[in-house]
N, C-alpha and C positions, 0 to 999 in steps of 0.2 A: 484608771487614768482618763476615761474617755466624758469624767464631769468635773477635769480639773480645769483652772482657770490662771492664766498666769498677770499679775500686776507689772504697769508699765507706768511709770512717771516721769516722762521727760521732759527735760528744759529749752525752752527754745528761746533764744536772745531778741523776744519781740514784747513787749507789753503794751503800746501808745495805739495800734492801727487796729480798731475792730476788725476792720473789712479784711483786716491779714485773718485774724484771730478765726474768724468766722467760716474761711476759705482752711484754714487747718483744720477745725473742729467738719467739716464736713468732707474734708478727704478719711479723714479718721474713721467716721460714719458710711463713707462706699468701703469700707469693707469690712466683707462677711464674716461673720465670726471675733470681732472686734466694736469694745462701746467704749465710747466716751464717758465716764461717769461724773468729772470733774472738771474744771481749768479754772484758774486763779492767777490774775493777770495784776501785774507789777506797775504803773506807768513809771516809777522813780527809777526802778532798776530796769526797766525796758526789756522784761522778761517775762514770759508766763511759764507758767506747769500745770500739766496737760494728766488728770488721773486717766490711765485707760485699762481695760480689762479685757483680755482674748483668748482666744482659746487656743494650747497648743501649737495647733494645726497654723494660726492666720499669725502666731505674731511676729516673723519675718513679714509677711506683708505687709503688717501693720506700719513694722519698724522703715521698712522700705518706701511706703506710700507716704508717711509722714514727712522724714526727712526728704522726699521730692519735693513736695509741697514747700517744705522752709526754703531749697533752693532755688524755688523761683521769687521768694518774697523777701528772701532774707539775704543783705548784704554786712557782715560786719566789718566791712569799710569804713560805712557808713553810720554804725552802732555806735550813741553814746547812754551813759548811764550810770547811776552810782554802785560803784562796788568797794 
């Protein structure tokens, strides 16, 4: 168990603002034990998907440092987009 790796793909209802994108994609990367491998950003549907890969150990942190990050950037008040 101690060279498994657990896959994370989540969606965050942001696709248009690099400087959002950029500000995720490097909370992702302060922590340890947790990499970014992918993200694929939407602008029509105003969503991106974020590949990540961590270890056991980090991906509560992971899952926890991410979704802060969307909570300061991300209001879906104010989301529009096609679905």
């Amino acid at each position: 168990m101690r060279d498994a790796w657990v896959e994370c793909v989540p969606n965050v209802s942001e696709g248009r603002r690099p400087e959002v994108l950029a500000a995720l994609a490097q909370r992702v990367r302060s922590v340890e034990g947790a990499y970014l491998l992918h993200t694929d950003a939407d602008a029509d549907h105003n969503r991106s998907v974020f590949t990540l890969v961590a270890r056991p150990w980090a991906v509560r942190e992971l899952g926890l440092a991410l979704m802060d990050e969307v909570m300061r950037h991300v209001d879906l008040r104010d989301h529009d987009g096609v679905h």
